[in-house]
N, C-alpha and C positions, 0 to 999 in steps of 0.2 A: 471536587474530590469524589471519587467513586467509595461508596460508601455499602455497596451489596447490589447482589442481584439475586433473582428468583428465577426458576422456571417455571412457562406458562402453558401449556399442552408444545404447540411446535415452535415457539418463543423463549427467546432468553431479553427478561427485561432488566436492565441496568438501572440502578438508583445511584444517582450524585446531589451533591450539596454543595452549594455554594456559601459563604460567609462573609460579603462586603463588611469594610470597614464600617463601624461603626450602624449596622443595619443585619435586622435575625435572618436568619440564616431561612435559605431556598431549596425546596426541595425539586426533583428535575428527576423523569423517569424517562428512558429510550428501551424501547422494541427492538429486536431484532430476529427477523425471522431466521431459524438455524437451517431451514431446507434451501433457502435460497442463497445463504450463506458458503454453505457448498457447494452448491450448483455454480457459485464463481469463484471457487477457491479461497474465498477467505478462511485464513485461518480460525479458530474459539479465541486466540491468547490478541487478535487483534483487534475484535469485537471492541473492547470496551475503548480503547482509543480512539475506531472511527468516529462510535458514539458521540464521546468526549468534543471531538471534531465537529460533529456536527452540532450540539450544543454554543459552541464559540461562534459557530457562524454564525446561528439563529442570533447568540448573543450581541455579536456585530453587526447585524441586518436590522438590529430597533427591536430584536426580539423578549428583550429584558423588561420590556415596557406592557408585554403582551400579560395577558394570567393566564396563559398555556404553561402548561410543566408537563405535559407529556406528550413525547415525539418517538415517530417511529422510524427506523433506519430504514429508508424506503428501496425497492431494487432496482429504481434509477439510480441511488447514488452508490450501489453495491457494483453496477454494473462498472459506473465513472471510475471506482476505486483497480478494480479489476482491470479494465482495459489502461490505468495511470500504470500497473505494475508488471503487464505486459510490454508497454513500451520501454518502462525502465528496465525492463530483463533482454530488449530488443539494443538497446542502447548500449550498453555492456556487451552483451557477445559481439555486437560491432566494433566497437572501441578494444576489445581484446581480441581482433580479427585484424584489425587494422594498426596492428601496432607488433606485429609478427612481422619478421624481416626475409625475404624472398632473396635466394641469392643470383647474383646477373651477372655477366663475364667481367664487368668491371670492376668488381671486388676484387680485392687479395686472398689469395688462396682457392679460387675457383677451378683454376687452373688443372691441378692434384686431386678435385674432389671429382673432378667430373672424367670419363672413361674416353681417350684418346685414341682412334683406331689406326691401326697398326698399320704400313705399306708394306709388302714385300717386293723386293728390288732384283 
């Protein structure tokens, strides 16, 4: 659970806690640098979820086992984040490019929409 954060000159570091069942409770701090933050678009409001994110990983990589509690949101994985949400905005104007209907003589109603040039006799 994200529990606060402070600013650190050009850092916003995130504090979370965690509370295992029947085990006291861990404290867990993440960095994150705000200049590089921008320079890939991430937003302020998603900082703390990447955070979050990387946390669980660490946590499912044997990282729980470790006595590190502070990590910092590196600009390799700000890069990974960035270029994951560039594709998925590539994916979408595709999918809603390719799902527009082109009309072709064999429809009904082509016939009427399209300009028939005139003979004179």
């Amino acid at each position: 659970m994200l529990t606060g954060f402070k600013q650190d000159i050009g850092f916003r570091v995130f504090n979370f806690e965690t509370s295992p069942v029947g085990a006291p409770k861990v404290q867990f701090s993440v960095r994150a640098d705000l200049a590089l933050a921008r320079r890939y678009g991430i937003q302020m409001q998603a900082l703390p979820l990447l955070c979050w994110e990387l946390l669980e990983r660490n946590e499912n990589s044997g990282g729980e086992n470790s006595m590190e509690h502070s990590f910092t949101y590196s600009e390799e994985e700000m890069c990974r984040y960035a270029r994951t949400c560039k594709e998925e905005r590539a994916a979408i104007a595709l999918k809603k490019q390719s799902a527009r209907k082109t009309l072709t003589a064999t429809q009904p109603g082509v016939g009427w929409r399209t300009a028939v040039p005139v003979t004179q006799g």
